[in-house]
C-alpha positions in Angstrom: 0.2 10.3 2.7 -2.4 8.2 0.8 -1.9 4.8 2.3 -3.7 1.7 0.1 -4.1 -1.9 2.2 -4.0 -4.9 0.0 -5.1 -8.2 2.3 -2.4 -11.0 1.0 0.4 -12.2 2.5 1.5 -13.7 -0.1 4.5 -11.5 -2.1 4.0 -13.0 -5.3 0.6 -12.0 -5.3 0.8 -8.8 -3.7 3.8 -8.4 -7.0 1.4 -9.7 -9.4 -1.7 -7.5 -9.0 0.5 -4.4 -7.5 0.7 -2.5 -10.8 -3.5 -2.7 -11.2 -3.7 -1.9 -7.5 -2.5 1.6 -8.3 -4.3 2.0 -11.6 -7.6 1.0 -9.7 -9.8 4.3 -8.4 -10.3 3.6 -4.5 -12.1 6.1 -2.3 -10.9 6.6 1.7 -13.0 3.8 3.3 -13.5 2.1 0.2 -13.2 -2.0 -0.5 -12.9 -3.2 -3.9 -11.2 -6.9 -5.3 -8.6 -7.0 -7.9 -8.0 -10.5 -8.7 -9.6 -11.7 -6.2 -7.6 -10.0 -3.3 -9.4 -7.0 -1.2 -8.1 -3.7 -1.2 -8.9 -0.6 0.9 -8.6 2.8 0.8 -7.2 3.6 4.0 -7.5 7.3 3.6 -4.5 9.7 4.6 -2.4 8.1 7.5 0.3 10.8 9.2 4.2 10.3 8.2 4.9 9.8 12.0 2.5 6.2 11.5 5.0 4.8 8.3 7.8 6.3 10.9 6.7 4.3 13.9 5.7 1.1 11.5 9.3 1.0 9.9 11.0 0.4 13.4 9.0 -3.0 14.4 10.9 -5.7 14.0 8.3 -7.9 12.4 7.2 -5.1 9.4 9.1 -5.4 6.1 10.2 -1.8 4.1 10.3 -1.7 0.4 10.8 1.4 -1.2 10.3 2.7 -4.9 12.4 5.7 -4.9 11.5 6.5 -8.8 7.8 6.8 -8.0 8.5 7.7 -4.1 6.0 5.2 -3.2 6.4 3.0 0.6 5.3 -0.1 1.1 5.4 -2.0 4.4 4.6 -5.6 4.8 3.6 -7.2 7.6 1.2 -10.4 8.6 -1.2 -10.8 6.4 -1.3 -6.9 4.8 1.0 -4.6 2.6 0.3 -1.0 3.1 1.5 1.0 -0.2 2.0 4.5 1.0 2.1 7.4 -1.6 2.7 11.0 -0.9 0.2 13.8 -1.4 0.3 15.3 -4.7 1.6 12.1 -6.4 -0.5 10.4 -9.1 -0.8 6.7 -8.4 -0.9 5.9 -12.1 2.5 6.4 -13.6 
């Protein structure tokens, strides 16, 4: 799975820019700013990690079943996971 961080832990922001977060080209290792929140390519992460994530108590699952894309929240991060094979931009 591709796995995208965005640095905010704000929701309304992270639901604001979310849509341009997938439209926006990142490379594995890459930073960029959309809207003036970072964002980083964190490469390919293993399903076991998004297993192991989504049973801590303090990480927050939201799931888009119509574009099978993951996202977990927690401190100050979301990570928006998307499967191999899948387009971001839909």
């Amino acid at each position: 799975m591709k796995c995208i961080s965005v640095y905010t832990s704000d929701f309304e922001v992270f639901s604001d820019i979310y849509e341009k977060v997938l439209a926006t080209p990142i490379a594995e290792n890459e930073e960029k700013q959309v809207e003036g929140v970072t964002v980083n390519g964190s490469g390919e992460v293993p399903e076991s990690y998004l297993d192991r994530m989504k049973l801590k108590p303090d990480v927050v699952v939201m799931k888009l079943k119509s574009k099978d894309i993951t996202i977990l929240q927690h401190k100050n991060v979301f990570e928006i996971f998307i499967p191999e094979g899948k387009s971001m931009i839909h």
